[in-house]
Residue, then its C-alpha position, 0 to 999 in steps of 0.5 A: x516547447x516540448x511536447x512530453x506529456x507533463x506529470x507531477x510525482x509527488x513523494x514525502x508525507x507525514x509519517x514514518x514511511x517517508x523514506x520508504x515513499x522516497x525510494x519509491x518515486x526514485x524509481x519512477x523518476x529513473x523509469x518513466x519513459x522520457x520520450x512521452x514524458x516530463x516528470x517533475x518530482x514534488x516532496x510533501x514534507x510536514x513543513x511544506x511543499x518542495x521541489x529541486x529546480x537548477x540545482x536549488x531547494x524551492x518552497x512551493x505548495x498545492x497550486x504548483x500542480x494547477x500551474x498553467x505554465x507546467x501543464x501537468x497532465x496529473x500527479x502520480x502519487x508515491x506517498x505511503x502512509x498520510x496523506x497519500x495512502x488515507x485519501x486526504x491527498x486524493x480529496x483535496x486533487x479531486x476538489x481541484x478536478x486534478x487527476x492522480x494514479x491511484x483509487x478515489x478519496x473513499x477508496x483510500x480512506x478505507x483500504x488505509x483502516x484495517x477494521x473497515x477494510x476488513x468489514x466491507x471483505x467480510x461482508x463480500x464473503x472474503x475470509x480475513x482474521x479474527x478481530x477486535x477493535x480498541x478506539x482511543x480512549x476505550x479501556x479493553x478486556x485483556x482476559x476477554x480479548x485472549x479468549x476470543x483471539x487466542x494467543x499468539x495473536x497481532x496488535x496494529x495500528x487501525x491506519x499505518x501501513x510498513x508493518x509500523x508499530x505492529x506487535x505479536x503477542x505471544x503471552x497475556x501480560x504483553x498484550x496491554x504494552x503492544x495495544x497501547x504502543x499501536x495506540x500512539x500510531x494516527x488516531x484510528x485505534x488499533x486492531x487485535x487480531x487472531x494469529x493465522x497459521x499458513x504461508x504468506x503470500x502476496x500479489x500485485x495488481x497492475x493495470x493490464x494493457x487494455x486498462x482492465x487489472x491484471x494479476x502479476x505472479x504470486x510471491x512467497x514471503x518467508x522471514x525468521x523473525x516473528x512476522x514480516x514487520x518492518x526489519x523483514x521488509x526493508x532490512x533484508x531479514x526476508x526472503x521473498x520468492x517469486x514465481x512462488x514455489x505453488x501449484x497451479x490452483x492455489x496460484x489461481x486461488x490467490x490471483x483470483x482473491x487479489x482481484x476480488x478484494x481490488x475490485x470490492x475495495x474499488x481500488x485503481x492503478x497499483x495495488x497490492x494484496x498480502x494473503x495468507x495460505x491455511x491449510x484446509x481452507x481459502x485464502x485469507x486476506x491480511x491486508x490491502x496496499x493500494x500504493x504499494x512500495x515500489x522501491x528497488x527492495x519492494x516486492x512488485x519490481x520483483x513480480x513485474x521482472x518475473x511477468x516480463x513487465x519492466x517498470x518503464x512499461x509498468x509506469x506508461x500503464x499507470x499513466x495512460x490508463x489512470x491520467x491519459x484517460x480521453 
């Protein structure tokens, strides 16, 4: 019998973000540190659970992470997006006592809306944008969001994360397609923002080696096109610099704001902050990841190799200080 420790990583999901979520448990997969453990890769499709064992496709489901005879220690969760990002996947591991790497249910849930996200950072003094949201269902002001928010301004799904289905409005008469487009996106409604004018920065937060959250270097993302939408991202229409060119106080500005919106949003393991530097002011917050992308093309590797953290290192960390736990 071996004695690695068993863990499950579970990939896939229900959205548009399953093949970012794929690439991202690849590289936990080809790092984990197979001396302490034995990782069993577990695809969430919406047609089921499965699993490649000798060389074969094998259907399973839910009661494979209770299996006695696989031992898992718990589950590292690499699905973006539902049901791995909006607490559905965590409430159903905590009803079954099974531990997972990233916040609990109701951390999830909130960091994966936009609106209720940026209430709680509201109401903890943290700046964010302008906003308004449109429920289902609800008809909106076109002239009254515009005076309010501005133009340019951003439509975006209340709950999606890889910039999906997110739209910059420049002019009024685009702002009804952009709403209902984002609208078409989950169920959650959509948000209208104000446009905020700075450099775009974000920051990941690991845990550290003693277990307490650890900042890793700041990264400017710069890009041509409208915004850092999905193309940006994973198209290599981007250009993402890390250490970013700052000096030492807005560097610890923005460390400082990542781990004060992890700590008031009770996020745990990984995460990632996307901020916006404007002149003349604080930081602003412009979203919250808490299960950031951790692909070859994602930016947290990036930050881990300028910190001198490797993802092997990196993967142990999560393990131990969010399943290994007394």
């Amino acid at each position: 019998m071996s004695d690695r420790i068993a863990i499950a990583v579970l990939t896939g999901g229900y959205s548009g973000e399953a093949p970012i979520s794929r690439k991202s448990a690849t590289m936990v997969m080809d790092h984990i540190d197979s001396n302490r453990f034995e990782a069993t890769l577990i695809h969430i499709d919406p047609d089921g659970w499965w699993l490649e064992e000798n060389g074969e496709k094998k259907s399973v489901d839910f009661s494979i992470l209770q299996d006695a005879d696989r031992n898992f220690a718990g589950a590292f969760i690499m699905v973006h997006g539902t049901p791995g990002e909006d607490g559905k996947l965590q409430a159903e591991l905590e009803a079954h006592g099974i531990r997972h790497t990233t916040g609990d249910s109701t951390c999830m849930a909130l960091t994966f809306h936009k609106a209720h996200t940026n209430a709680v950072l509201r109401k903890k003094g943290i700046h964010v944008a302008e906003s308004e949201v449109i429920e289902v269902g609800q008809p909106w002001d076109r002239q009254a969001l515009v005076t309010k928010l501005g133009l340019p301004c951003f439509v975006k799904p209340n709950e999606a994360g890889s910039s999906l289905g997110i739209s910059r409005v420049e002019h009024e008469d685009q702002l009804d397609a952009a709403i209902a487009s984002a609208l078409q996106i989950g169920t959650a409604g959509a948000l209208v923002e104000s446009l905020l004018q700075g450099r775009e920065f974000s920051v990941g937060i690991v845990p550290g080696v003693d277990g307490n959250p650890e900042a890793l270097p700041v990264t400017e993302i710069r890009t041509d096109r409208a915004f850092f939408d999905y193309k940006a991202k994973y198209d290599g229409e981007s250009e993402e610099i890390t250490p970013a060119d700052l000096n030492a106080l807005d560097q610890s500005k923005l460390q400082t704001l990542a781990l004060a919106v992890y700590s008031a949003t009770d996020c745990r393991g990984l995460a990632r902050v996307d901020m916006m530097l404007v002149p003349g002011t604080t930081p602003y917050v412009i979203e919250v990841n808490a299960v950031p992308g951790f692909s070859g093309e994602s930016i947290i590797p990036k930050q881990c190799r300028a910190h001198g953290l490797t993802e092997t290192a990196l993967i142990s960390r999560i393990i131990d200080h969010t399943l290994l736990l007394g």
